[in-house]
N, C-alpha and C positions, 0 to 999 in steps of 0.2 A: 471197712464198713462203708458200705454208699447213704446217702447224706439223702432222702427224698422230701423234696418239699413241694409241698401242693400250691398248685399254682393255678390253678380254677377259680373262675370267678362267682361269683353268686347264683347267676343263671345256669351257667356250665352246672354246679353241684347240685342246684332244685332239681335237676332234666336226671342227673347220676342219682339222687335218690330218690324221684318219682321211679324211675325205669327198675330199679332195686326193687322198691313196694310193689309193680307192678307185674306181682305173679303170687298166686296163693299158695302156693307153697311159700312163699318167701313170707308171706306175710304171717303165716303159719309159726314160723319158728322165729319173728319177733314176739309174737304173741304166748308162745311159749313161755319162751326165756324173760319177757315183761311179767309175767303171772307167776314162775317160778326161780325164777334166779339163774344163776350159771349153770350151767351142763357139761358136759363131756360128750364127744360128736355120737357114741354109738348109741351113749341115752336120750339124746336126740331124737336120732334116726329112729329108734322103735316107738319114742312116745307118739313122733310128730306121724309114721309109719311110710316112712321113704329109707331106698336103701342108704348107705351111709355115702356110697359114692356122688350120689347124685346131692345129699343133704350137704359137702362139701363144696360140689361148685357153688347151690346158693349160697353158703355161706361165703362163699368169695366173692358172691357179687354183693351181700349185705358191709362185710369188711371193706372191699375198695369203698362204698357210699360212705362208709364211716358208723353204720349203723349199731356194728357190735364190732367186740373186740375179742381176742385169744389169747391164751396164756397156757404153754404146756410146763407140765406139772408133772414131777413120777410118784406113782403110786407108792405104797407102803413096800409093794412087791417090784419093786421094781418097772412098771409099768408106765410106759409114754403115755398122759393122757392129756387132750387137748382141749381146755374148758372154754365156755366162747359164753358170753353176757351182752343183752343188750346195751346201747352206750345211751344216757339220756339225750334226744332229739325233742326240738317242737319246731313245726312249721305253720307259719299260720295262710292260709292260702285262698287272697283275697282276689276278686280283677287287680285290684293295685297293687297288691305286692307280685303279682304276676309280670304285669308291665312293665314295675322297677327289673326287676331279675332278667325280663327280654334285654332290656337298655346293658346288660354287662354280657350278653353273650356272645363266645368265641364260635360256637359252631355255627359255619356259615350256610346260608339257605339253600337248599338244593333248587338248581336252576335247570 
């Protein structure tokens, strides 16, 4: 089993979960899973009404941020299902907490 540990600093993670939030579909199925709970990706996919393929990359970009979590489950029949909840998050997003969060970041400016 590999060991990952996060090694982002404050900045680095604001910029990984702005960019996360920063598409409505994404925001779509925080807003979902915030109003009703955990799901399973294909009850998902038809509530939020994306196919499931594509309702799985966002959810990997919501997971790398950290935003929700996964947990596979087998059904009564036997059945893989993969249930995904939002994780509680706040950010409070001031000029100054902005500023602080510039001061730790690794990615370097394009020149």
């Amino acid at each position: 089993m590999k060991l990952h540990i996060d090694t982002k600093t404050e900045g680095d993670r604001l910029l990984t979960v702005l960019a996360a939030l920063a598409n409505p579909h994404r925001m779509r199925v925080v807003a979902a899973l915030a109003g009703g709970g955990r799901r399973y990706i294909s009850q998902l996919a038809r509530e939020i009404g994306v196919s499931r393929p594509l309702l799985h990359l966002h959810l990997q970009k919501l997971q790398d941020a950290g935003l929700v979590t996964s947990q596979l489950e087998l059904s009564k029949d036997g059945k893989a299902l993969n249930y995904f909840e939002v994780t509680e998050f706040a950010f409070r997003l001031t000029p100054a907490a902005i500023a602080e969060a510039a001061k730790t970041l690794t990615v370097k400016p394009e020149t």
